[in-house]
N, C-alpha and C positions, 0 to 999 in steps of 0.2 A: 504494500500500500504506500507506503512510504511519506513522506511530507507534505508531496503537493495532494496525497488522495487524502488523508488527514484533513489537510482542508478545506478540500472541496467535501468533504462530508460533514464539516463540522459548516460548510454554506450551505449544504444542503437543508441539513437536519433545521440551521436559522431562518430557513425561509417557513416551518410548520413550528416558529414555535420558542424551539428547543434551548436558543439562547435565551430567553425570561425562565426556563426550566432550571437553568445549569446557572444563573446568576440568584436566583431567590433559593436554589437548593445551597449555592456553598455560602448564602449570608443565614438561613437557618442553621446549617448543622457547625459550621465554622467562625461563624460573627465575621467574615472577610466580605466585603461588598468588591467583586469586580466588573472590571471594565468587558466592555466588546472585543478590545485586545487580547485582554488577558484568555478569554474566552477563546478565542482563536489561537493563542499560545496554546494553551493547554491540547486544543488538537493536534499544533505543531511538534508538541514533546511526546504524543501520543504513535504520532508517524513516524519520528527518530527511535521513539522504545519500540516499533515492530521489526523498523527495517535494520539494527542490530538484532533483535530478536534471533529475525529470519539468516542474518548474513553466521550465525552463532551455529544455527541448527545445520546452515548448510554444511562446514567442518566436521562436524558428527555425521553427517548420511552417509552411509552406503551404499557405494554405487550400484546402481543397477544391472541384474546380472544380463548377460546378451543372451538372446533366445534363438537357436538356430533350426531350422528345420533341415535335417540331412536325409540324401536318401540318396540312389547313383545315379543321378542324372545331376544333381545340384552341389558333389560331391567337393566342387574343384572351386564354386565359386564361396563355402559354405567355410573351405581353408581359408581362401585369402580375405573374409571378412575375419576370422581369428588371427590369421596376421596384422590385420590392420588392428585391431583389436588390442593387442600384444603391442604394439609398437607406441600407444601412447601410455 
């Protein structure tokens, strides 16, 4: 999602609403009055915590294994996709 989709959801979600939601919700539970800014920060720090998130997860996955179908007619091209395979 990243930064820019962050805030374009966080204009999204303001155009039904959502900012008089997300401003009366954090001066009840927090006593903090914020701004329209702030409001849109918050989705922008929202976009940087996925897209590390995401960039985190992708060092941990396991690559996906290659699936080949063999049989003798496709014998020869079924190698050199395991060669290629192999090679990076």
């Amino acid at each position: 999602m990243g930064i820019i989709g962050a805030l374009l959801l966080g204009w999204f979600l303001g155009l039904f609403g959502f900012k008089g939601v997300v401003m009366a919700g954090m001066l009840q539970l927090f006593g903090i009055k914020i701004s329209v800014l702030t409001y849109y920060f918050i989705f922008a720090c929202l976009g940087v915590f996925t897209w590390v998130v995401r960039g985190i997860s992708r060092l941990f996955r396991k690559p996906k294994a290659v699936e080949l179908d063999i049989n003798a007619k496709n014998f020869k091209e079924a190698l050199e996709q395991v060669k290629e395979v192999l090679k990076k």
